[in-house]
C-alpha positions, 0 to 999 in steps of 0.5 A: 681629279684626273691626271694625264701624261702628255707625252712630248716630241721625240727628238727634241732636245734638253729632254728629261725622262724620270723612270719610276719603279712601281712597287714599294715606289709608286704604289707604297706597298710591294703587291708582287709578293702578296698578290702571288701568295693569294692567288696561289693553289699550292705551297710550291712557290715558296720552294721558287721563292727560295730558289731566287733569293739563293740566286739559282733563278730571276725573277722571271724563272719565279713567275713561270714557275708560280704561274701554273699555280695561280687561280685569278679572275679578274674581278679578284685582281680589282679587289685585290688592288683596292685593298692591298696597294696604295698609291702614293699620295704625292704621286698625281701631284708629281704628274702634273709638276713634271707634265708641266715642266715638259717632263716625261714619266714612264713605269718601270716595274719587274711587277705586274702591268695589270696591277699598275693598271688597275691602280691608275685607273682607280686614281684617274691616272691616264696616259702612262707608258708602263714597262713590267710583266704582262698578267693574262688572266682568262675567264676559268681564272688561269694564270699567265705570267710573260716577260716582255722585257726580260733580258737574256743576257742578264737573266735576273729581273723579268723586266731589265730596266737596264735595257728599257734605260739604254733603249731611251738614251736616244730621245733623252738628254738626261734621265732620272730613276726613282726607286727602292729595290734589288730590281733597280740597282742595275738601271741605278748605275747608269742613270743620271742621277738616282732618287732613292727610297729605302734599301736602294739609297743604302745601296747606292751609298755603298757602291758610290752611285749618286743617290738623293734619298727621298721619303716620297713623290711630295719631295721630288718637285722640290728636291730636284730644283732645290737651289741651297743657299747655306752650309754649314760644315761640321769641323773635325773629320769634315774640315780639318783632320784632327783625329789623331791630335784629339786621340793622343790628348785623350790617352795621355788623359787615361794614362794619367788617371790610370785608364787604357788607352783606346785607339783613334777609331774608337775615340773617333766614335765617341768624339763627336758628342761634346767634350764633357759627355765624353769624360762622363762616359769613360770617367768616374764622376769624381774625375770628370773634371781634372779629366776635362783640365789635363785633356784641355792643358795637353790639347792646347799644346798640340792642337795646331801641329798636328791638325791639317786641313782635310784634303780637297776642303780648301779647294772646296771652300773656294768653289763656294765662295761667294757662292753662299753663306758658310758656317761652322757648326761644332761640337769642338770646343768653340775657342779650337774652333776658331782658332784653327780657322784663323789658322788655316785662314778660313775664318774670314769666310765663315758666317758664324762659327759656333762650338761647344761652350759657346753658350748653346747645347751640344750636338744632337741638340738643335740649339747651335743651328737654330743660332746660326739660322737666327744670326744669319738669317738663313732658312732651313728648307735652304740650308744643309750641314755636311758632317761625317758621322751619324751624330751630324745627320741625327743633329740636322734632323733635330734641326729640321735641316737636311745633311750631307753625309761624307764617307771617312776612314771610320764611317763607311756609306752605307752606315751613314745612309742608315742614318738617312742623310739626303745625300752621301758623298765620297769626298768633301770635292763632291760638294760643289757639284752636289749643291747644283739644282738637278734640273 
């Protein structure tokens, strides 16, 4: 099947443009390095590799350097793309999505034009602008390797997506950049939004650049019209914050059977499995049980005192409603659960609260989510679970749900994204707007 790019009229407005990065993104192996340590006639380049991974040169200074090293005809690149690059099998589908939607797609790759080239017209590809590196092969098999969007001022990347990105500001109302590496952290800062795969959603989550993380092309359609019509919502550290109440009746249960204290932040990273599989871990077998019975006889005491609602949450659980269906789902036992809902009057909007105890396993397990979706009637693909801890995204994975992960005082954004959350927010605040279709 053949797919062609219909390229749209310029100026015309509420015009959308998604820049694609090539290697790693498009094609799903990264062929520059491959393609340079087989085509090469010396050890030399990987003095020159070394040299850009210490910073002394761009990706630019690499390929002049490699160049002159290189033997290549061009029957060895056809071959060397047949075996060694793999398009993404949910690309050309994409193609025709966006095309369909008057949506344009360029190539932007600090990789090599021949290559890119050579790929599409293997999968009847057609009609692509493409950004990158120009690969000159002559009949002897010389190599030449030009930048024709090399940026000076940076000096890093043989072609600035940057640049090209700024360049299409003008005919474009919104653009999107789909990625996965070190060359499209610089154009991430400034697009509209940033469909990630892999390093560059780590990335992103660590400098707070807005970021969906994507498997592949097959996702992008829906991902970018999704319409959520469910959350649900983890309690402690998402909601409410109760780290230090939680903290202060688990050391008076330590310091009553003799144990040493431990400090909120290691409490907090054990806390949000349930109750009894934290004594478990921390107890001998013997004292599991008095330990649950004084850590519940001192939290009931304190719990409501000391518990504040997360800054922010309540203004964003109005944003919400009306909006969509709200739950809550958690590991705290489920009677707390509730309790502090009606205490900080947010249980009447909630769908269902469900905790520990209530009859279902304990986060990671699936069970309480596929009870909140059965009750409710919500369906997964539009449904997603906001949580603050690695615990919360690995039990919306179980659950087939995406999560939202939401940075905190003990975990940071990067150690979230690890855990490959769709998205990392900041601030519970951020959520609203998170949940709006992208386009």
């Amino acid at each position: 099947m053949t797919t062609t790019h219909k390229e749209q009229p310029a100026n015309t407005t509420g015009r959308v443009l998604i820049l694609c990065d090539f290697d790693g993104t498009v094609s799903t192996k990264d062929t520059v390095s491959h393609l340079i340590g087989k085509h090469i006639t010396s050890p030399e380049w990987r003095f020159h590799v070394k040299r850009y991974f210490r910073d002394e040169i761009g990706s630019k200074g690499v390929y002049e350097a490699v160049a002159p090293h290189m033997r290549m005809t061009r029957g060895d690149l056809e071959d060397f793309v047949r075996k060694h690059a793999a398009l993404d099998s949910g690309f050309p589908g994409f193609l025709e999505w966006a095309d369909s939607r008057g949506i344009d797609v360029k190539i932007v790759s600090d990789g090599f034009d021949a290559t890119i080239a050579t790929l599409f017209r293997n999968h009847g590809i057609n009609g692509l602008e493409i950004f990158a590196n120009t690969l000159i092969l002559d009949e002897t098999g010389q190599v030449t390797i030009r930048s024709p969007h090399y940026n000076p001022d940076c000096g890093i990347c043989g072609t600035c997506k940057v640049a090209i990105l700024r360049k299409c500001r003008a005919d474009y109302d919104r653009i999107i950049l789909i990625g996965d590496g070190e060359s499209d952290r610089h154009a991430a800062k400034e697009a509209d939004m940033v469909l990630a795969l892999h390093d560059l959603f780590v990335h992103c989550a660590g400098q707070g650049i807005p970021a969906v993380r994507i498997e592949g092309f097959r996702e992008v359609p829906g991902l970018l019209t999704r319409r959520i019509r469910a959350v649900t919502f983890d309690m402690d550290g998402t909601l409410v914050d109760s780290l230090d109440s939680i903290a202060e009746a688990f050391n008076h249960m330590f310091a009553r059977l003799g144990y040493p204290l431990m400090t909120v932040e290691e409490v907090v990273r054990h806390t949000s499995i349930s109750l009894q599989d934290f004594v478990k871990s921390f107890l001998k077998p013997e004292e599991t049980e008095i330990g649950i019975k004084i850590f519940r006889e001192y939290y009931d005491k304190i719990f409501r005192e000391k518990t504040k609602m997360i800054p922010g949450a309540m203004e964003t659980l109005n944003a919400l409603d009306g909006n969509m269906l709200q739950g809550i789902v958690t590991n705290k036992r489920g009677k707390y659960a509730r309790r502090l809902a009606e205490h900080f009057g947010i249980a009447n909007r909630m769908a269902r609260i469900i905790g520990a105890e209530d009859g279902f396993k304990a986060k990671p397990a699936p069970d309480m989510f596929h009870e909140f979706m059965r009750s409710t009637g919500a369906a997964s693909q539009d449904t997603i679970y906001v949580g603050d801890s690695p615990i919360d995204i690995q039990a919306a994975h179980n659950a087939g749900l995406d999560a939202f992960g939401i940075i905190n005082p003990i975990f940071s954004g990067e150690e979230l994204a690890l855990h490959r959350p769709r998205r990392i927010l900041g601030h519970i605040t951020e959520l609203p707007a998170a949940l709006e279709p992208i386009l």
